[in-house]
Structure formats: structure tokens, C-alpha cells
C-alpha positions, 0 to 999 in steps of 0.5 A: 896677822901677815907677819905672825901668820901669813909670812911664815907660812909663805916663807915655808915655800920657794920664793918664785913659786909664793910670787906666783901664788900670791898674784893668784890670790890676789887677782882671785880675792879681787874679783870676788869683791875684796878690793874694797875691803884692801882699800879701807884697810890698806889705803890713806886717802888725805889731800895732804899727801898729795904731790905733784912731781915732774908735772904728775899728780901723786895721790900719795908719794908711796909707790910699788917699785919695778920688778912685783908687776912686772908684766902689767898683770896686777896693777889695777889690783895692787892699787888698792893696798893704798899705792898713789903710783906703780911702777911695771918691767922692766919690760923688753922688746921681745918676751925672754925667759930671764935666767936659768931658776933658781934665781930668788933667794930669801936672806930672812936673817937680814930681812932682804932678798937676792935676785938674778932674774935677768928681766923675765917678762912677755915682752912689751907689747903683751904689757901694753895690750894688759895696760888697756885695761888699766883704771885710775892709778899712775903707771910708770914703764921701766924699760930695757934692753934683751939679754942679747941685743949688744949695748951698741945696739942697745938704744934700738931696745929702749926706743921700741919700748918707749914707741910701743909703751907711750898711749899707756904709761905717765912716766918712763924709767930707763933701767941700765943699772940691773946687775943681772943682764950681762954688761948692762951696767956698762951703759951707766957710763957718762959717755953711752948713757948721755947719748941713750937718754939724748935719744930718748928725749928727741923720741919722746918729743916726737911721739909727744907731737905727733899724737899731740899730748904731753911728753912723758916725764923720763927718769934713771934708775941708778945702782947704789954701788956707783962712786961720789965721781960717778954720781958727779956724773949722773947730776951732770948728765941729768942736767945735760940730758934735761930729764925729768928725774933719778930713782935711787937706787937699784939693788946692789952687789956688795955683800957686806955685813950680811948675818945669812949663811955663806950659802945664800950671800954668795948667790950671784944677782942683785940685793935687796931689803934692809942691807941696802937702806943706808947705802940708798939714803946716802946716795939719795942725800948725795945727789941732792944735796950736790946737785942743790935739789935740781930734780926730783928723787924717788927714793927706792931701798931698805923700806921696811917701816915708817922711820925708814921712808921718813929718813928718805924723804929728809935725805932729799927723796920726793916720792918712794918706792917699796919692793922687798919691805912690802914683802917682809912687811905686808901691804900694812906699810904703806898706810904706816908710812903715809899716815907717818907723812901725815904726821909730820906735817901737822907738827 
């Protein structure tokens, strides 16, 4: 029913504005008593599918990735599509408006989708007071820094978020791999980013022992667009750093082999969607297989059907993400997907 009849007619509208409409009915469908009925329809519930990774149980490895809630405002809502974690930011410091609109472009021709929101949020103290209210789901804190801050100053930005997000989220992500904030992607060099993540990790430890729980697990969200020498790089500072573990991939800015009119494909910001799928597989197989498995991978890119989340996860990937496909495909995905895991592990 979503592809034939819902879809089209959200696509018929501007991108942002369906985005804001759909939290709507959601968060209305929810409080009139339908969250159970998404969860019967949408959610697999199989201790099969469990999985614990970087010290996290996982009721299923199928999450919503960064950038859908990215306030913290639907979380509890969007857990009954069949999620087993999901993933809210990327949160700043203080609130920015994100960049001038138009900044989100459907490319239905290649299934996919570009952005160049620029970390639109209400800052991270507004997500924490929403997280208060936060259920049973996982929660993972995708943290980065204000359009404005220098990326000299830049570990300031991720610390605050780390400080302010800590009581409330399982696990952190540290996000320098958005092309849409200006010099950001500067920070994925090995010299800035080892000290970022070294900062991160003696924060952690601290609010770790002084509220004396467990120290959240930290991952790297990386681009796709990086070299076979720099993602050398990113395994030798995951080990040198002794973080938890590595998202891949981010969107990307190659605007290869695309079927959209110029028009749209010569938007700037971030792709997303099925162009990206291979290049993300790739990464992923790369950085575990050089590596030789060393830490854990979610694999985020080009999701759009069962196939595509098997072809991750036997690239090396632990948990996935989706994001663009949960878009184009509907909520309906992620019980194809886990029910396909299911699958698997009874041939």
C-alpha cells in the first residue's frame, strides 16, 4: 500500500515539507492508539535476531540511521516499525537553522536523495530534555560541531555534546564526515581526528567514573569518498584511538552514473539512496577485511530491499542502518530484512 498509494502521493509534495508532515501523522497515529498495530505489522520479534555489539544488546541489527529524528522527537514512535536501535542528530551545541532552503532533493529516477541540510537541530540540551522520555529502544547520539566553531576549536563542540548527552544515550558517534558543513570533512585527517577521538575517549572515561556507570561505546562515521589509504588510516587510528567501532558510510559526493536530470544532480550536498550501495559495500568489505575484523561495523548505504542488507552483512557489516530506503521503501523493510536474516540462519 505505501508504494502504490502513499509514496506517490508524498512525492507529489516538497521533500522537507512531507518530512514534517509525516512526523505529524506519526506522533498523531501514535497517540490515538496505533503503535501496536505498526508493531504487529512492521516488527520481528526473534531472539535469533539478537546481537550484542560493542557491549550493547541489539533486539534486532536493523536501526534508523542519523538524520530522520534528528531532534529526538520520534524516537519512542519509530521503534514500533520493528527498529532494534535508532540513531538521533546530528545534534550541535547551540540550536542553527542549517542552510538556506531548498536543501532536499528527491533523485526518483535512481531511487536516492540529496541533502545539504547543514545540521539543522534545536541544539543538544533540547534533545536531552525530549530523551527523558525515552522508553525501551537503543539510542545512539550523533554529535558534531556548529557551522561556526573553527575546527581548531572543534573538540570544545563534540565534548559539550558528549558531557550534556551521557545520562541519555547507549552509544555515541562522532560525525566529521557530513559534506555539508563547511571544512568539516577536514577533521577525517589522521592527525586532527586521532586527537578528536583521544579527547573523547579520557571524557568519556571521566563521566564514566564519575556518575559510575559504564563508559558509552564511541563510533566514526566515515564518508564513502575516502581512499583504500585513507581508510588504512581510519583502521590504524580506530586501533590507536581504542574506539568502539566505524559507521560506513556517510553520503557521498560523486555524482557518477546517476539517471536524474542535470538539474537535480548538480545540487550541491550529500547522496543518498541506491547510487551509493556498492561504494558503501566496498568500504565496509575493505575495512574488515584489512583490518581482519578487528572492530565492529554498521553498515549504512543504498539499503533498499533484503538483498541489499544481506550483501552488508556478508561484506563484514554488524548492525545496519537505514535511512533513504526506509524513505522509498516504507516502514515494510526492515521486517523484509529481518525476517531474511531469519533466513539465513536456518539454511
Amino acid at each position: 500500500m505505501y508504494k502504490l498509494l502513499i509514496r506517490p502521493m508524498l512525492f507529489l509534495l516538497d521533500p522537507e515539507r512531507v518530512h514534517h508532515m509525516t512526523f505529524a501523522l506519526i506522533r498523531f497515529s501514535s497517540k490515538i492508539g496505533f503503535s501496536k498495530l505498526f508493531n504487529k505489522m512492521y516488527a520481528v520479534e526473534d531472539p535469533r535476531l539478537e546481537r550484542e555489539v560493542f557491549g550493547l544488546n541489539f533486539k534486532n541489527p536493523v536501526g534508523l540511521a542519523a538524520g530522520f529524528d534528528k531532534n529526538a522527537e520520534l524516537y519512542n514512535e519509530l521503534s514500533h516499525f520493528g527498529f532494534g536501535f535508532i540513531e538521533i542528530g546530528t545534534l550541535t551545541p547551540k540550536p542553527q537553522p542549517g542552510n538556506p532552503k531548498k536543501r532536499l532533493f528527491r533523485l526518483k529516477a535512481d531511487k536516492a536523495i540529496i541533502n545539504r541540510m547543514g545540521f539543522n537541530n534545536n541544539g543538544v540540551l533540547a534533545a536531552a530534555e525530549e530523551l527523558k522520555k525515552r522508553h525501551k529502544v537503543l539510542i545512539g547520539g550523533n554529535i558534531g560541531k556548529n557551522k561556526n566553531t573553527p575546527n581548531a576549536e572543534a573538540v570544545k563542540d563534540y565534548m559539550i555534546c558528549m558531557d550534556v548527552l551521557f545520562d541519555h544515550v547507549d552509544y555515541f558517534v562522532v560525525n566529521v564526515s557530513s559534506p555539508n558543513t563547511p571544512g568539516l570533512r577536514e577533521l577525517q585527517d589522521k592527525v586532527p581526528l586521532t586527537a578528536l577521538l583521544k579527547e573523547l575517549k579520557v571524557e568519556n572515561s571521566k563521566l564514566s567514573k564519575r556518575k559510575g556507570v559504564k563508559i558509552r561505546p564511541i563510533l566514526l562515521k566515515i564518508a564513502p569518498d575516502l581512499t583504500d589509504d585513507q581508510l588504512m588510516d581510519i583502521i590504524a587510528i580506530v586501533k590507536d584511538t581504542k574506539i568502539d567501532g566505524v559507521i560506513a558510510t556517510n553520503t557521498t559526493i560523486d555524482r557518477t552514473r546517476l539517471k536524474s536530470d542535470l538539474i537535480l544532480t548538480e545540487e550541491k550536498g550529500g547522496l543518498s539512496g541506491k547510487p551509493l550501495r556498492d561504494r558503501s559495500t566496498e568500504v565496509i568489505r575493505f575495512l574488515a577485511t584489512n583490518s581482519n575484523k578487528a572492530f565492529p561495523i554498521i553498515g549504512v548505504g543504498g539499503i533498499h530491499s533484503a538483498e541489499d542488507a544481506l550483501e552488508k552483512l556478508e561484506a563484514g557489516a554488524d548492525l545496519l542502518q537505514l535511512w533513504t530506503g526506509f524513505i522509498y521503501e516504507g516502514p515494510a523493510l526492515v521486517g523484509r530484512i529481518n525476517k531474511a536474516i531469519l533466513e539465513r540462519t536456518m539454511q
